[in-house]
C-alpha positions in Angstrom: -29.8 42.0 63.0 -28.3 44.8 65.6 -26.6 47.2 64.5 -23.5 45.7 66.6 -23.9 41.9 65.3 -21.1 40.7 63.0 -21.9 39.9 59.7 -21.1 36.7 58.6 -18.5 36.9 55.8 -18.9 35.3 52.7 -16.5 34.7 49.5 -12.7 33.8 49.4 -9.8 36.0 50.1 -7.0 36.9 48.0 -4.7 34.5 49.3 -7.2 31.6 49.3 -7.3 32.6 45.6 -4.0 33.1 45.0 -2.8 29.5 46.9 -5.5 28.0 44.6 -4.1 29.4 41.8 -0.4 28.2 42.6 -0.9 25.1 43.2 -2.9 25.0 39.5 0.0 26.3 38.0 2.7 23.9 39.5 0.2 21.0 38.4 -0.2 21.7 35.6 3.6 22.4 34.5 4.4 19.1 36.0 1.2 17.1 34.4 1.2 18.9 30.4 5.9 17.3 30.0 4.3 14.0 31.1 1.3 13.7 29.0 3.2 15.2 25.9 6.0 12.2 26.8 3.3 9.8 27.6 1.5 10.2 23.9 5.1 9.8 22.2 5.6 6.3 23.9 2.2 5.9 22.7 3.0 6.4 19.1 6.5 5.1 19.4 4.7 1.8 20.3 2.6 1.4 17.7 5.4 1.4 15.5 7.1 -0.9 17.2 3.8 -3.3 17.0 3.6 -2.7 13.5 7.3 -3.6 12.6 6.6 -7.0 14.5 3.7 -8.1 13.1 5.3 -7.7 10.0 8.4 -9.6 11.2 5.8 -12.3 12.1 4.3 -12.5 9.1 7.8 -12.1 6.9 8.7 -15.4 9.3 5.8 -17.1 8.6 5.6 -16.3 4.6 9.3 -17.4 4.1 8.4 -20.7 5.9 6.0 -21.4 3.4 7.9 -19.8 -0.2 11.7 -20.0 0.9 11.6 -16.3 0.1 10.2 -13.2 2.0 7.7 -11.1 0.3 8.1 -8.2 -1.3 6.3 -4.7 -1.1 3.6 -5.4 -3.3 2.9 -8.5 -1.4 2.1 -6.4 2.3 -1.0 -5.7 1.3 -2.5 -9.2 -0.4 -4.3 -11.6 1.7 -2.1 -14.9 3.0 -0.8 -17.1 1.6 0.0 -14.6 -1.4 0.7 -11.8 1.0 1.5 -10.6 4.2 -2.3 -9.4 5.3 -1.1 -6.1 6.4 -1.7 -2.4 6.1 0.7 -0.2 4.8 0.1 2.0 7.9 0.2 1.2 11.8 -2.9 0.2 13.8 -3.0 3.5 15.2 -2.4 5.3 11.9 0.5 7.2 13.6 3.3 5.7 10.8 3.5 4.4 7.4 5.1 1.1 7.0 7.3 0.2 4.2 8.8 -2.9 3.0 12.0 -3.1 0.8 13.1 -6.7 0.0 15.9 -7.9 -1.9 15.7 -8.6 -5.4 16.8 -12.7 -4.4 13.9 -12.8 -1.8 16.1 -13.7 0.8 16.4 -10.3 2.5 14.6 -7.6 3.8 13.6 -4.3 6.0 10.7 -2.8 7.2 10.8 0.9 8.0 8.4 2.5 9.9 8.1 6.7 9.5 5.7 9.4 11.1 2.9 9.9 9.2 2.1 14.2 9.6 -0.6 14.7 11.7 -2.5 18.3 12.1 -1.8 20.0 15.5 -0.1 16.7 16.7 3.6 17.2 18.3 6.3 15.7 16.2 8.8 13.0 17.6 12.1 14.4 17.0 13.9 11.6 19.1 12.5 8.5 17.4 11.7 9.9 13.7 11.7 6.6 12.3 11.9 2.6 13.5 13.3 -0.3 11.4 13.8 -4.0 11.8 15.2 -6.5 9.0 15.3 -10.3 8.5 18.1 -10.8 11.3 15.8 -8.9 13.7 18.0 -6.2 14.3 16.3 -3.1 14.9 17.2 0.0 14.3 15.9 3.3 15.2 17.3 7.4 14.5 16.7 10.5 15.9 16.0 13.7 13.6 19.6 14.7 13.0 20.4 11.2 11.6 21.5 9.8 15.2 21.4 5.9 15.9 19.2 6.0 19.0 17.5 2.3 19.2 18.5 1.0 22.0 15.9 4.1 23.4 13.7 3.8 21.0 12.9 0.2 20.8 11.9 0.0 24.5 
């Protein structure tokens, strides 16, 4: 090289960094509300698979004792039970079961089950179906919300 060659330049400049940087930024503020929104319809689904199942199985039980089964029965194998677990597939609720003392009612409940470093869902807190097949679902605060939540 001569003292009057120009030297190639290597390396980024400020602004190359600082564009890169930017558009980081703006991704990721966009990306992290959907994700975090994403999960909850996760989780909100398997609830809603859970309470199903169960409303399945309830269906199929009365249809063979003209009654539907009651907590203790979720658990027990078919035909003396329902065959389910007393938590979701995902393990992201606990399901309970509340029949009438006649056997000819009931509702399922699904709630939250508290998970370490996990974000809580205060808009769907906790699902429910009965023997009709209405479903139910409330916020936090108390607030009927299923026609969101149940989609």
């Amino acid at each position: 090289m001569t003292a009057n060659s120009p030297v190639a330049a290597r390396g980024f400049t400020i602004a190359e960094v600082l564009t890169a940087l930017v558009v980081v930024v703006i991704v990721t503020a966009v990306a992290v509300p959907m994700w975090r929104n994403h999960q909850l319809r996760i989780r909100r689904a398997d609830a809603i698979a859970a309470l199903l199942a169960l409303q399945a199985e309830q269906d199929r039980f009365f249809g063979q004792n003209a009654r539907y089964a009651d907590a203790a029965a979720l658990t027990r194998k078919p035909p003396e039970g329902l065959g389910l677990a007393t938590t979701s597939a995902h393990g992201f609720y606990d399901i309970e079961l509340r029949t009438a003392d006649d056997g000819l009612a009931y509702t399922a409940t699904a709630r939250p089950v508290a998970h370490a470093g996990k974000e809580v869902d205060a808009r769907c807190t906790q699902f429910g179906i009965d023997h009709l097949g209405i479903r139910r679902a409330i916020d936090a605060t108390g607030k009927e919300l299923s026609a969101d939540c149940w989609r």
